[in-house]
Each structure stands twice: as C-alpha cells, then as structure tokens.
N, C-alpha and C positions, 0 to 999 in steps of 0.2 A: 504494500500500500504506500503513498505517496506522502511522503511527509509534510504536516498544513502546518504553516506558522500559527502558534495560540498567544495570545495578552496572559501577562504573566501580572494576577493582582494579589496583592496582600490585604489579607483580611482585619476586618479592622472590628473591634467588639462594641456590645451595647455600650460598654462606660469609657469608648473611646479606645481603647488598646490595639498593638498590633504586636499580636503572639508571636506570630512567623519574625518579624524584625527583632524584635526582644531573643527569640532564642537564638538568629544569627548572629549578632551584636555580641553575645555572650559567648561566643565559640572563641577558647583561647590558644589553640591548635592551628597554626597556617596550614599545615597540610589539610586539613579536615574541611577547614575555611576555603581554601581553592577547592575541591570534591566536591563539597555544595554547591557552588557558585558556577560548576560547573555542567550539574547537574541542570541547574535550574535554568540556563541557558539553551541547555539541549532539547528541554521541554518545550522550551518556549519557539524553539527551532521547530517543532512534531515530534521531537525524535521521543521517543518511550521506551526505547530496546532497555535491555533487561542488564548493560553495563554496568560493573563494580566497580567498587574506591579504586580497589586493585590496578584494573584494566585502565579506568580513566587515566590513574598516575603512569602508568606505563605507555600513554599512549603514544610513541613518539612518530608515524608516519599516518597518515589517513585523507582524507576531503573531508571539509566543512563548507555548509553553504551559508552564504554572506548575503543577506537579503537587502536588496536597497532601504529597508526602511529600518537598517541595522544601526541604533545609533553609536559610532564609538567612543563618544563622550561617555556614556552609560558604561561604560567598563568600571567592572568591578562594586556595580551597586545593586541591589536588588530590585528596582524601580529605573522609568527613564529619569535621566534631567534634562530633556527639552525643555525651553521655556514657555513652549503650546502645548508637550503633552503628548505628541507625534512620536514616534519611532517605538521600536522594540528595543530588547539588551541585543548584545551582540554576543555572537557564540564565543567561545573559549579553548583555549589549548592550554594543556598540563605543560608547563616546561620541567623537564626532571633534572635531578643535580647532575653537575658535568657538563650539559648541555654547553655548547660553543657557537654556536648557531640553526640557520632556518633560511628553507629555502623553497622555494613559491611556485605553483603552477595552475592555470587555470582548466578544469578539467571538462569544464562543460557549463551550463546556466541557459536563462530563458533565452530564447528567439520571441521577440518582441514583434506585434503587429499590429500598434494602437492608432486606433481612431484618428485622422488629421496628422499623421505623423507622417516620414519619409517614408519609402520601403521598407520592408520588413528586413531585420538583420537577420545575417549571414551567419556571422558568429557570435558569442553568448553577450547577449547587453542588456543593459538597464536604462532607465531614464528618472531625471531628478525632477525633472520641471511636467508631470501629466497632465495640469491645469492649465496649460500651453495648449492642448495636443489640436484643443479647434481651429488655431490658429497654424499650425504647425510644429509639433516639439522634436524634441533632440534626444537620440538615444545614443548611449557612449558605452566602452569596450572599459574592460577592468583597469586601463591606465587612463581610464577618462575621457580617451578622445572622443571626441563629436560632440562633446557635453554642451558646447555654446557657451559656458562662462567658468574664469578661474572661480579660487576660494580663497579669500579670508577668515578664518572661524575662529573667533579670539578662545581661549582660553575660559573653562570650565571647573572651577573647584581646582582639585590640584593635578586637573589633568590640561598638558598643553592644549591651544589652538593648533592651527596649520593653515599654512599657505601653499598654493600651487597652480599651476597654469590651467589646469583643469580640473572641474569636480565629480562628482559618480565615483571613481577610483575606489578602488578598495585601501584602505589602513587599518594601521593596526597600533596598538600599544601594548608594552609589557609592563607587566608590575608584580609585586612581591605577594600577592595574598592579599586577599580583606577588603574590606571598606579602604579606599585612597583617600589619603591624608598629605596634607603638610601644602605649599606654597609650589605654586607649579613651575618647569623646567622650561627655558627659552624656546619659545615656538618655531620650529625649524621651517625656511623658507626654500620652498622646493623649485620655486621660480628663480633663485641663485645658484642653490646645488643642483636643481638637473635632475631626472629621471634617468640616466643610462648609468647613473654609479656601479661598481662591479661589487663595491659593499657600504654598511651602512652602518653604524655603531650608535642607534638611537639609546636615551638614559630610560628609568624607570619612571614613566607616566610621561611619556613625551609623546604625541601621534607623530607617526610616518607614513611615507607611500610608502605603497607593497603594486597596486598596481596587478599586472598580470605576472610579476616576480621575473623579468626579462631586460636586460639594457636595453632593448628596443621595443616599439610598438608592435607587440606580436611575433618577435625575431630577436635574436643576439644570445646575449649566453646566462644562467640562471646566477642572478646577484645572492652574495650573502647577507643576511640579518644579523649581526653580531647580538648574542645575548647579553643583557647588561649583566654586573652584579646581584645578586639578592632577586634576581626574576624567578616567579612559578609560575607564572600564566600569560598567554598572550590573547590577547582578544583579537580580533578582526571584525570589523563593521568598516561603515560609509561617512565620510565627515560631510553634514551639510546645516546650511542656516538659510535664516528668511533673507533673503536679497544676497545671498553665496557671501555678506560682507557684516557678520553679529556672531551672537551668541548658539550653542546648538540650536537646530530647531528646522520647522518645515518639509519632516519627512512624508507628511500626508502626503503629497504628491509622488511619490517615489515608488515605481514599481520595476519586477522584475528581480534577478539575485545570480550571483555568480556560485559555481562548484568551486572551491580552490583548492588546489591537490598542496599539501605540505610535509618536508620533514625535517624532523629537529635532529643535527647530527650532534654527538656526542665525541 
C-alpha cells in the first residue's frame, strides 16, 4: 500500500495539558530522544512498518521521501513552527557514532501535471508556488531548478535561515538529539558558495543544500556531507517562506515530494 502523509497532533486535555509533550520533554536519554522523534516523523510520512529502536539506530543506507510541504525549520520538534501553521515535520535519519559523512541521490518522486502549469515533468519534481498554477506555475527538480525564484529564509529558533538561487530544493540539517536549543549558527549563502561543491562541512543546526546530492544539475559526481561533531540525526525537508524572503512558512501551496536515496558512510 502507498504511503499517505498524516498531520501529526498533540493532544491537549480538558485542564489544558499536553501529555505526549510532557512525557517527550522529560526523556533524559538522547538516544531514546532521537528513536522517538524518529518514529514520529515516519508516521507522519505513512510509514507504520513495524521498525525497532534497534533497526532505526542502525539505519545507515535507505530512501526517504521528502515531501514538498516538508518543513525543515520543524527539525527536531514535535509540532511545525511555520508562522501560518502550513507544512508537516520532516522525516529523519539516525546518524550513528563514527559516522564521517552522507551522500545523496534522488531515486525517484512525483511527475507532476497540475492544472495551468507547463508540461508535465519528465523527471521527479515539485512545485512551491500551486496558487500560481491558473496563471501558470513553476515546477523544479531537487536542486531547484525551474522554481522561478531564489530564497531568503531568515533564521528560526536556533535553527539557521538559508539563502540560494533557487527554492523547492531539498535541505537538510543535522543536530545532536532533542528539542534544538541555544542561538542559531551563521546562515550559509548558497548564492556565494555555489551548488557544485565536491563537499560541505555544515555545523549543528545550520540548513544546507542537498539538492539532488550531485555537482551538477542532474550530472557530475556524488558531493560529501561532512558530519558535524555531536550529530544523531539528520533531517531533510524543503526551506520555504511567504514571499521566498521571511520567516518559515507558506507551504500550503507546495505539492509533490522527492525519493532521496542516502548513505551514511562510517
């Protein structure tokens, strides 16, 4: 059966309380804290399969699909933080100890053929702007092309912004376990370093491109992700905001998702 993206809610009681946040909050285990958080992502993907702590922590090769309305500001929380309330979490990968890097391939996603739009794509794409489509919208390839406009996305709690010459793209961020805390890491500008880097050495809670994980647009040779310090998880989602130049947000319009094949080499 097909896996359906579900809204992932936290239940909230008659006298106000929310049990499920209360007893995440209180998990004093990072390992246990990534497993959950892993878990609930997955759900929130369709996925239900019958996966252990075991197997998640060990996962180090596999595909995940990266839905357009993936937010990756939402890394690492149990809820989105758009500022409308738009988007889902973004799915999650175990980074296990040792870990030295990751490296990226796209393995397949929708062929898109929306109303008012161009031709139907060829290879797997998404579109950020659907509220366009009567007019004519823009659907783009995992490194963004065809999106119609770069990104500015400031900066979210203590997770970076990101800038780039174009949006849809897939990213990603790494971080240590848990709830992200503390004052966020210099917003890397991908419109000066370039998409064909051969590697990348993002900090913990910084967004990057990932892209279709290629020096080129659908060609060239598979880039490394250096893992930082102290990383268990990596997320991958979609950076986008209202006018591609604020705060998250504006994924309602956002359809379509990418397969992205990955592995963590040790």
């Amino acid at each position: 059966m097909e896996a359906r993206e579900r809204r992932v809610l936290s239940y909230k009681s008659a006298s106000g309380r929310f049990p499920y946040r209360e007893w995440r909050n209180g998990i004093n285990d990072e390992d246990t804290e990534v497993a959950v958080d892993v878990r609930i992502t997955r759900l929130a993907a369709g996925n239900f399969g019958s996966n252990t702590v075991t197997t998640l922590i060990n996962d180090t090769g596999a595909t995940v699909t990266v839905s357009a309305t993936a937010e990756i500001s939402g890394a690492g929380y149990s809820f989105v933080t758009t500022t409308d309330g738009s988007g889902i979490l973004p799915p999650s990968i175990v980074i296990p100890a040792g870990a030295q890097y990751v490296t990226f391939s796209i393995e397949g996603g929708t062929l898109l053929n929306l109303p008012g739009f161009d031709a139907p794509c060829k290879h797997a794409c998404v579109t950020v702007n659907q509220s366009f489509g009567g007019d004519g919208g823009d659907y783009n390839d995992a490194d963004g092309v065809g999106s119609g406009s770069g990104i500015d996305m400031s900066a979210s709690g203590p997770l970076s912004g990101i800038i780039a010459i174009n949006s849809g793209f897939v990213a990603g961020v790494f971080q240590s376990g848990g709830t992200p805390s503390g004052a966020p890491p210099v917003t890397l500008d991908f419109t000066s370093i370039g998409t064909e880097f051969k590697s990348l050495s993002p900090q913990l809670n910084q967004l990057f491109f990932i892209g279709d994980g290629l020096t080129g647009d659908g060609k060239g040779t598979a880039q490394k992700f250096n893992v930082p310090a102290g990383a268990k998880v990596l997320y991958l989602g979609i950076a986008d905001s209202c006018g591609y130049g604020s705060s998250p947000g504006c994924y309602s319009d956002n359809v379509g998702d990418f397969v992205v094949g990955y592995t963590v080499h040790e």
